[in-house]
C-alpha positions in Angstrom: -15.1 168.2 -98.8 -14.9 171.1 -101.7 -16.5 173.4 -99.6 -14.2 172.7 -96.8 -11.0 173.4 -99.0 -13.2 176.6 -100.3 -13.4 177.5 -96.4 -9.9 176.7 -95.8 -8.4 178.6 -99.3 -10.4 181.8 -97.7 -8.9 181.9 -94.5 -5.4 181.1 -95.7 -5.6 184.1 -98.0 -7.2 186.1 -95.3 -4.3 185.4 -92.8 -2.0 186.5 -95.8 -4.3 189.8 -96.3 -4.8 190.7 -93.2 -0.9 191.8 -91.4 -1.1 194.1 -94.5 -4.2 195.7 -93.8 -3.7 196.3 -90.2 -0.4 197.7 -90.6 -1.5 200.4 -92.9 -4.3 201.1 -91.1 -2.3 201.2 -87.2 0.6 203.4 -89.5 -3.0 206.0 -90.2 -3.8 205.9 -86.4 0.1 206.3 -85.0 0.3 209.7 -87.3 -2.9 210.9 -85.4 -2.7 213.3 -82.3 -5.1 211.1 -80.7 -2.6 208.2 -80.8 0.1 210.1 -79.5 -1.9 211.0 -76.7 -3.5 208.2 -74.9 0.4 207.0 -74.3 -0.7 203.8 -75.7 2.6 201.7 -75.4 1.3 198.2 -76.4 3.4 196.2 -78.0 2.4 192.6 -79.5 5.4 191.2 -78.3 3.8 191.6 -74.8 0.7 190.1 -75.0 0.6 187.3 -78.1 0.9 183.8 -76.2 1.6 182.1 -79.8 4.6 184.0 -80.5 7.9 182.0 -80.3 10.5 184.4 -78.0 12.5 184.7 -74.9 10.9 186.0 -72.2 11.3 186.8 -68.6 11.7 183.9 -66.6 9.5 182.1 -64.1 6.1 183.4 -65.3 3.2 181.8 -66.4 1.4 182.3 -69.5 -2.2 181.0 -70.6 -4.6 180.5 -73.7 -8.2 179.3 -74.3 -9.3 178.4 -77.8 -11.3 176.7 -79.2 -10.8 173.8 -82.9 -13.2 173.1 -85.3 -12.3 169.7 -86.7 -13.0 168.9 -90.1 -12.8 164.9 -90.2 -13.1 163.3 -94.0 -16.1 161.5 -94.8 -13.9 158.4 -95.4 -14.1 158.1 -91.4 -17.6 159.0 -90.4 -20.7 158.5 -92.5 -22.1 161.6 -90.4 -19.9 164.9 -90.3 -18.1 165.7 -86.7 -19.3 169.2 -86.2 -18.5 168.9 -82.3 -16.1 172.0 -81.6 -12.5 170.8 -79.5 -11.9 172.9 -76.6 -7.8 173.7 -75.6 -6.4 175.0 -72.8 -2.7 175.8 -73.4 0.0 176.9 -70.6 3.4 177.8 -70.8 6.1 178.4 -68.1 9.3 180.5 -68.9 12.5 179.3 -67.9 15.8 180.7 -68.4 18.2 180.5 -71.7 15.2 181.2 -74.0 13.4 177.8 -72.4 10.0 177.4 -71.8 7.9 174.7 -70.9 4.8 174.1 -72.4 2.1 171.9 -72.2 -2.2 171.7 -73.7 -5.2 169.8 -72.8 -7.7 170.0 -75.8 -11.2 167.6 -75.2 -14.8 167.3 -76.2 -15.6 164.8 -73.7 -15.2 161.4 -75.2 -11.6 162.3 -77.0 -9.0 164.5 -75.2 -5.6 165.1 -76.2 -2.5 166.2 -73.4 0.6 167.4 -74.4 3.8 169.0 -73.0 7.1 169.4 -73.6 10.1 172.0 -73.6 10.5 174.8 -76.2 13.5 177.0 -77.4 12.7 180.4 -78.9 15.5 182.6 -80.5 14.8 186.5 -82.3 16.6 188.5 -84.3 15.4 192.0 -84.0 11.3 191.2 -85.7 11.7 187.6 -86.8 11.1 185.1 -84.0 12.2 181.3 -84.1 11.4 178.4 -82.0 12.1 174.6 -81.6 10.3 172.3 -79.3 9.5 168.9 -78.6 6.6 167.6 -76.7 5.3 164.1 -75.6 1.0 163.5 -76.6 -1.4 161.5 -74.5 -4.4 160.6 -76.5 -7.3 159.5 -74.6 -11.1 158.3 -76.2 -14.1 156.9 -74.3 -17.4 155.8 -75.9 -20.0 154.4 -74.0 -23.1 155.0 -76.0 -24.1 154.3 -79.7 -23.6 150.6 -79.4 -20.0 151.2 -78.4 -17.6 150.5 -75.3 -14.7 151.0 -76.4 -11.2 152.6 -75.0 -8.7 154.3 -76.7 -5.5 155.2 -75.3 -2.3 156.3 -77.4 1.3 158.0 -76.7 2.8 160.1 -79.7 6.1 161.9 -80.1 5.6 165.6 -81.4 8.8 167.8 -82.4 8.0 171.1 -84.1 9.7 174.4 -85.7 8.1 177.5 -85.1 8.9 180.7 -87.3 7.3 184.4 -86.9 7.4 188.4 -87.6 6.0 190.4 -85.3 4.7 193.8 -86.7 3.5 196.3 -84.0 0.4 195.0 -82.8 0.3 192.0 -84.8 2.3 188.9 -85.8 1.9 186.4 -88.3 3.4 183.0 -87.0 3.8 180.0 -89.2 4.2 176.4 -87.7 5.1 172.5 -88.7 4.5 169.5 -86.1 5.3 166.0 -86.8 3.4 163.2 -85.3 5.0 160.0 -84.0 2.4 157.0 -82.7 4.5 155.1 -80.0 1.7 153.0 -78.5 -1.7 152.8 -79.8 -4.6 150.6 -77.7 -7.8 150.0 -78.4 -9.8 148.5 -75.2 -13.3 146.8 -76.3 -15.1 145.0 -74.1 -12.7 144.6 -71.8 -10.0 142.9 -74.7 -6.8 145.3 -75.3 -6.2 145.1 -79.3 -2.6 147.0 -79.7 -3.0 148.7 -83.3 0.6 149.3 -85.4 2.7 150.6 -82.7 5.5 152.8 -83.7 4.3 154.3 -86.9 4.4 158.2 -88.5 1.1 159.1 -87.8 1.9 161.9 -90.0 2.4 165.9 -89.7 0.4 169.2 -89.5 1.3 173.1 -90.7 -0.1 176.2 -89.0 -0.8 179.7 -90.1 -2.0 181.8 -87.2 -2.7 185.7 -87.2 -2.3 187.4 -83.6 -4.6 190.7 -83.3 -4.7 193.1 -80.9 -8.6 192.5 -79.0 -8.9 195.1 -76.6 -5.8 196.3 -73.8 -3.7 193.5 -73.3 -5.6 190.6 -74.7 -4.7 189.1 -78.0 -6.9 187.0 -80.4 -5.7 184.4 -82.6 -7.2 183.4 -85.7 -5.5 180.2 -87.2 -5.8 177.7 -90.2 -3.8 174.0 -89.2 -4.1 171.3 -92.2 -3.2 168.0 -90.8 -2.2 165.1 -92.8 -2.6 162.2 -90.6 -3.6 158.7 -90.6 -6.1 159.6 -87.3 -6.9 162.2 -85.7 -7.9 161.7 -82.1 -11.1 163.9 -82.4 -12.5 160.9 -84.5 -10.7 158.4 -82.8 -14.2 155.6 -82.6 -13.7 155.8 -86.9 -10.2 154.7 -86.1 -9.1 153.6 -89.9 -7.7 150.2 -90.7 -5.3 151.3 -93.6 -2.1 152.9 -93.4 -3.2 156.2 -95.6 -2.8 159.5 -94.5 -5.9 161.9 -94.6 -6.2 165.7 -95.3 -7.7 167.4 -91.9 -8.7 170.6 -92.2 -8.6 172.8 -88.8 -9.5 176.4 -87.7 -8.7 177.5 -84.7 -9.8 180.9 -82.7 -7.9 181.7 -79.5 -7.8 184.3 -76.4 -4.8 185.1 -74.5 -5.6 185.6 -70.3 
């Protein structure tokens, strides 16, 4: 685990680095006559699916990325190394509204959310509030195992951002609340602690520029949970909360 943290203290500090960087070095380009030229009129703002704003209403918005889950070693004797892939959507609506909604899955665990969202901006600075209801879902057939998980949670979250020109640096909380939690084995349903704080998550995500429109995301979440859905068969028996490292890369369509 102290080379995770290592891993996760190195991209923290490079998503603090990096706005910085690129700023000074789009300012360098933007003076050029080259620049000026091309009539090059793209704006972050446009093209970041991350980024918590009003926009025009009844469009459709998508994201692919992909999570690399860092379970402890309290949970699995061997390390999950399995990559979680996410599809995210969002649909505008009007008064700042949009509705958004996520499938992430390797398979045997897969996690749906969706919910509504509203974003607020003062000039730069971008806010948003939302509240979406989870749907987690686990099936193991193999290893020895036949087991089914299945699981509703509560998730409210506050969204805050800046948006520079072609970048944006958008910081996020998420609290996790376990309404119904089942375990299926064998065909015997074992209900697990309903109605507990499975715990809460922060995310620091970086939007770049990739190439014309297309944005790419590079983002560090640290969950603090009691389970996390990606490891769902080492479902712990206890009632502490675990430090889950994520990283996250994403690609705007």
């Amino acid at each position: 685990m102290k080379q995770v943290y290592k891993y996760s203290l190195f991209i923290f500090c490079l998503l603090l680095i990096l706005p910085g960087f690129t700023q000074n070095s789009f300012a360098q380009q933007k003076d050029s006559a080259t620049i000026n030229s091309s009539g090059d009129d793209f704006h972050i703002k446009d093209g970041s699916f991350l980024l918590p704003q009003a926009q025009p209403e009844w469009k459709y918005y998508s994201a692919f990325s992909i999570y690399y889950v860092v379970p402890p070693k309290d949970w699995t004797l061997d390390m999950v190394k399995a990559p979680f892939f996410n599809y995210s959507a969002k649909f505008t609506l009007p008064m700042a509204f949009n509705f958004q909604a996520s499938v992430s899955t390797i398979i045997v665990s897969t996690r749906i959310n969706a919910g509504p969202f509203w974003n607020y901006s003062v000039n730069d600075f971008h806010f948003a509030a939302g509240y979406q209801v989870a749907y987690n879902y686990g099936k193991l057939g193999q290893f020895g195992f036949s087991t089914t998980l299945t699981g509703w949670e509560q998730q409210p979250s506050l969204t805050a951002a800046y948006s520079f020109e072609k970048t944006a640096v958008i910081l996020r909380g998420d609290l996790y609340y376990t309404t119904t939690l089942n375990v299926n084995e064998g065909g015997f349903v074992l209900p697990v602690n309903e109605n507990f704080l499975n715990g809460y998550s922060v995310t620091a995500t970086y939007d770049q520029r990739l190439y014309k429109n297309k944005v790419m995301s590079l983002g560090l979440k640290i969950n603090y949970v009691r389970y996390h859905i990606i490891a769902w068969p080492a479902l712990p028996v206890n009632s502490y909360r675990y430090a889950v490292p994520e990283f996250q890369l994403g690609l705007n369509f």
